[in-house]
C-alpha positions as CSV (number, residue, x, y, z in Angstrom):
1,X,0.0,0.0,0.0
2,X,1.2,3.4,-0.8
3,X,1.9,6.0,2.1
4,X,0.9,9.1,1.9
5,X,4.0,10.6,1.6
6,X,5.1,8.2,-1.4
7,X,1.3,9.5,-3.2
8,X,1.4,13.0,-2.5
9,X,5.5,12.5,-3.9
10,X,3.9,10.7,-6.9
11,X,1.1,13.0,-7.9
12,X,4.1,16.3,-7.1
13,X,6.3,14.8,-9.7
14,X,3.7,13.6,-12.5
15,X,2.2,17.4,-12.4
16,X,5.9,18.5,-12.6
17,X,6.9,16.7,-15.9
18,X,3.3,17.8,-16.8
19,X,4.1,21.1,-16.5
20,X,7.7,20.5,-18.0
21,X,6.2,19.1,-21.0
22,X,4.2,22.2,-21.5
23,X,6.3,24.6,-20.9
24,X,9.0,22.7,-23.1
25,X,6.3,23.2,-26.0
26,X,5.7,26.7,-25.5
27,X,9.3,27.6,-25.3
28,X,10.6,26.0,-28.5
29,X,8.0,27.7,-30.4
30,X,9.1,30.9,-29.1
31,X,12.6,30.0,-30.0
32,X,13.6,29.9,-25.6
33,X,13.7,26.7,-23.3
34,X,11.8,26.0,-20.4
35,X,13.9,27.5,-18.3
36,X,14.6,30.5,-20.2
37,X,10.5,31.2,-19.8
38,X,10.7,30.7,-15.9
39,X,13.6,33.1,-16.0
40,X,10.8,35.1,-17.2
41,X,8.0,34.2,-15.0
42,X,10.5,34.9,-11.8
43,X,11.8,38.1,-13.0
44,X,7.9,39.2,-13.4
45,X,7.7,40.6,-10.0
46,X,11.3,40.8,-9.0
47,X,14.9,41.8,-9.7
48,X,16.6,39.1,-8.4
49,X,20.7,39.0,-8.1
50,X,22.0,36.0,-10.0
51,X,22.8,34.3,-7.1
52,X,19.1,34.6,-6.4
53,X,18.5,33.5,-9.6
54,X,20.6,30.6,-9.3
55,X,18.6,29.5,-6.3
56,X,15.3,30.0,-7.1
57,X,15.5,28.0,-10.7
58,X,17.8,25.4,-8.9
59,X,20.8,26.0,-11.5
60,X,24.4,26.8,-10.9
61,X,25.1,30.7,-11.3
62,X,27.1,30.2,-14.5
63,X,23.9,28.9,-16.1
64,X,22.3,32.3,-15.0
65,X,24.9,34.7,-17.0
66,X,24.2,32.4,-20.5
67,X,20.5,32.6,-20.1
68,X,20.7,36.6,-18.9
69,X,22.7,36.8,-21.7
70,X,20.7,35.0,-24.5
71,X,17.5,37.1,-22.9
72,X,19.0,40.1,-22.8
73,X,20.2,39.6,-26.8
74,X,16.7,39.1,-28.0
75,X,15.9,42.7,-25.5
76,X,13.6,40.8,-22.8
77,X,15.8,41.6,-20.0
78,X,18.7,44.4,-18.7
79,X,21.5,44.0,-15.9
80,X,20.9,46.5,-13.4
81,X,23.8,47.3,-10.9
82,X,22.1,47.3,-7.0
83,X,22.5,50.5,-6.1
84,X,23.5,49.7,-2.4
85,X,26.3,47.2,-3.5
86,X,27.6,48.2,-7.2
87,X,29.4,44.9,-6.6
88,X,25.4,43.2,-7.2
89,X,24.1,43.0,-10.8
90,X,20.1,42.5,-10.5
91,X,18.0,41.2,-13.3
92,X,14.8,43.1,-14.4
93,X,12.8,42.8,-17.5
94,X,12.3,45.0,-20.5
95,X,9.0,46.6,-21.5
96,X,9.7,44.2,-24.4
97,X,10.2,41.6,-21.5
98,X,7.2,42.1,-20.2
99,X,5.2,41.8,-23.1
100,X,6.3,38.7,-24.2
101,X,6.2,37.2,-20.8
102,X,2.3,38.2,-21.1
103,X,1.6,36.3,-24.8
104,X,4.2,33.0,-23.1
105,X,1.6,33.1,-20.6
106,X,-1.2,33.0,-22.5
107,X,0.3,30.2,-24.8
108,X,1.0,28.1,-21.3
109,X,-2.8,28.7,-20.3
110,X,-3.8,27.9,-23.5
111,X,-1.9,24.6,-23.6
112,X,-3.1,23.7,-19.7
113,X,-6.5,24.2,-20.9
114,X,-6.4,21.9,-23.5
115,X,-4.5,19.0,-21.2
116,X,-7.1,19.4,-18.1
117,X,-9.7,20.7,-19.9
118,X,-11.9,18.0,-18.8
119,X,-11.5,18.9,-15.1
120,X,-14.3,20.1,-13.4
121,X,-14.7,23.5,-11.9
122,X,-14.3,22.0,-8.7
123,X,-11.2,20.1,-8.8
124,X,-10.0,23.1,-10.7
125,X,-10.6,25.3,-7.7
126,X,-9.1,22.6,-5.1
127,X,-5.8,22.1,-7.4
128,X,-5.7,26.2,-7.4
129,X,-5.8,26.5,-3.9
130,X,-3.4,23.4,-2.7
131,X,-0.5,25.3,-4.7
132,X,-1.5,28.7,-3.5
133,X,-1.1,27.3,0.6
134,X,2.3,26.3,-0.5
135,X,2.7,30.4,-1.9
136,X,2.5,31.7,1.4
């Protein structure tokens, strides 16, 4: 018999390469990978260092510069010095950035529509709000 802790493990990691899978579609028909677009999502409502970065996508700080890099080639993001510690460079997004983080998110709603379309409103709702208690 499973435990609890082996399910809710099971179910964590199927929604994960769910997601994945998604977001792998979405970014190779914008031309970025999947973690390029939650480079994106992060930098949304924060201007992270890139040892934050590193941290919050679970990738070595190298990994950060070539994706900052690539980003900032195609104008989505700019390298902002902190201004308390000039010694910091903080990611932000462009206007541009912004924008196409808006239509990526649309294509990623559009896709999870179309996989769990068939859920009902309710299981919708109790999905929505397990994630959001782990937000807090």
């Amino acid at each position: 018999m499973e435990s609890a802790v082996d399910e809710l493990t099971r179910a964590l990691m199927e929604v994960h390469r769910e997601m994945r899978a998604i977001l792998g579609t979405v970014a190779r028909g914008a031309g970025l990978t999947a973690q390029q677009i939650e480079m994106l999502c992060v930098l949304e409502n924060r201007h992270p260092s890139f040892g934050e970065l590193a941290e919050l996508l679970g990738c070595d700080k190298t990994n950060i510069t070539g994706m900052a890099d690539r980003l900032a080639r195609r104008g989505l993001v700019a390298r902002q010095h902190d201004p308390r510690d000039r010694r910091v460079t903080r990611l932000q997004l462009t206007d541009h950035g912004r924008s196409f983080g808006t239509t990526l998110k649309r294509s990623v709603a559009a896709a999870v529509a179309e996989r769990y379309g068939d859920l009902r409103a309710p299981e919708r709702a109790a999905l929505a709000a397990l994630t959001q208690a782990r937000q807090g």
